[in-house]
N, C-alpha and C positions, 0 to 999 in steps of 0.2 A: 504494500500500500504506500507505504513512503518514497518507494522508488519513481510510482506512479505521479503525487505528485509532485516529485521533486522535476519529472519531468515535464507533467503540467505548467509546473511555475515558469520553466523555462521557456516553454512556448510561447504563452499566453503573455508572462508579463515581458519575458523581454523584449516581444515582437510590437507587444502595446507601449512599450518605453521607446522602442526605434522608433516605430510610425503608429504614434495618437493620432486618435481620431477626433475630431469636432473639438477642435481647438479656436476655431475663428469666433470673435466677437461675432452675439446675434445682435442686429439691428434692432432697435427699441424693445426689448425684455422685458418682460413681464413680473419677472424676478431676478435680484443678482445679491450673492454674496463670495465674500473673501473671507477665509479662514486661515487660521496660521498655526503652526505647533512649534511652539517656542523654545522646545526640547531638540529639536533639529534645523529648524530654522525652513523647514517644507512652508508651501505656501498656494493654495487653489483658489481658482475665482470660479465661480459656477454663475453663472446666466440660463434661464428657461425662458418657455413660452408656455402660454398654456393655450388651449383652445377647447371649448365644449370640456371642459372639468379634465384634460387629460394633456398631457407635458405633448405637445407640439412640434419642438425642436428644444436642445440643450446645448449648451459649451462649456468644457472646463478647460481651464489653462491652468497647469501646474508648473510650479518651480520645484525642485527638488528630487528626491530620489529615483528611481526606476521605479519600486514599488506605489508611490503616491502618483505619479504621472501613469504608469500604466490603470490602475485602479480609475483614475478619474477618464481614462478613455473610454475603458471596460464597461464602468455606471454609463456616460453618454447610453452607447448604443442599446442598452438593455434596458432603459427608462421611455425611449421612443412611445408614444404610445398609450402609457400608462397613468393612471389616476393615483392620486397621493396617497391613497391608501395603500395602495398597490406597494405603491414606491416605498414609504415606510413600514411593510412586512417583509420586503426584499432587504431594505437596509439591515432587519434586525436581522435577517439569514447571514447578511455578509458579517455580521460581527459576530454572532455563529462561528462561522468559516475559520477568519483569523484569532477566535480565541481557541478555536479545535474540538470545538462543539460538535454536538449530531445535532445535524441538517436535512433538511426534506430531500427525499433520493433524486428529486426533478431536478433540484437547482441546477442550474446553468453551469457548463465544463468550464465558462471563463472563470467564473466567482470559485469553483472548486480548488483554481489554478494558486489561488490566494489562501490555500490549507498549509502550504508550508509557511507563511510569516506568522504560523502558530508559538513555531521553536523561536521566534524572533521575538519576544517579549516590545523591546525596544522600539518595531516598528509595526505592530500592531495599530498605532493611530495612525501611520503614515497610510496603509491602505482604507482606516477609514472617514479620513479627512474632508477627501470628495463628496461623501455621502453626507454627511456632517454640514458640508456646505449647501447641496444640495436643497436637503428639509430646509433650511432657512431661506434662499431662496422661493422656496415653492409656499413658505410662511408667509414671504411680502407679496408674492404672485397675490396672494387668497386680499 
C-alpha cells in the first residue's frame, strides 16, 4: 500500500507542481481569498465564480512548495461544478487523506495521491491551504 502511494504522490503531485492548472486571474470573482502559513512561508490566493449555487470557474495561484501548489491545482479541477456543500464534505475527505485517515473508497486517485504527506506531519497544512482558502472564498461569494 505504501509503495502505491508513494507512487501516486509522485505522479499526481509532481506533474501538478510542473504544470498547475487554473492558475490565471478570473475576471470579476465572485469570491477571493489569500491565505498564508507562517510556518513555511506557503502562500495561495483562491478566486471562484459561482453560478446557479455551484462554483462556475476557480483559480489558485500558489507560492510555495510542490505539495501546496500541486494540491491547489488538484482542488481547481475537482471543484468545477460543485455546490458548497459538496465542496466542504470533499474538503473534510482531503484532510482525511493527509492526516491518514479512512476515506470513502470513491474518492478521487488525485486527492489519494496526497496519502503520503500523512508521514509529513510538517506539511500537512501545506496540502491543505488551498482548500482552506477556498471555503473562504466561497464565504464572501455567498
Amino acid at each position: 500500500m505504501k509503495d502505491s502511494i508513494e507512487a501516486l504522490y509522485k505522479e499526481v503531485v509532481l506533474e501538478h507542481f510542473r504544470r498547475p492548472r487554473n492558475r490565471s486571474p478570473l475576471e470579476s470573482p465572485d469570491g477571493t481569498s489569500t491565505v498564508l502559513n507562517p510556518l513555511c512561508g506557503d502562500q495561495v490566493r483562491v478566486e471562484v465564480k459561482v453560478s446557479n449555487g455551484r462554483v462556475s470557474d476557480t483559480s489558485a495561484r500558489t507560492r510555495g512548495c510542490s505539495i501546496a501548489v500541486a494540491a491547489g491545482s488538484v482542488m481547481t479541477e475537482l471543484v468545477a461544478g460543485m455546490d458548497p456543500a459538496a465542496i466542504s464534505q470533499l474538503a473534510d475527505e482531503v484532510g482525511r487523506v493527509v492526516r491518514g485517515e479512512e476515506t470513502g473508497e470513491q474518492l478521487d486517485t488525485r486527492l489519494r495521491a496526497f496519502g503520503r504527506v500523512a508521514d509529513l506531519p510538517s506539511r500537512q497544512r501545506c496540502a491543505l491551504l488551498p482548500w482552506e482558502a477556498l471555503e473562504e472564498a466561497l464565504q464572501e461569494a455567498r
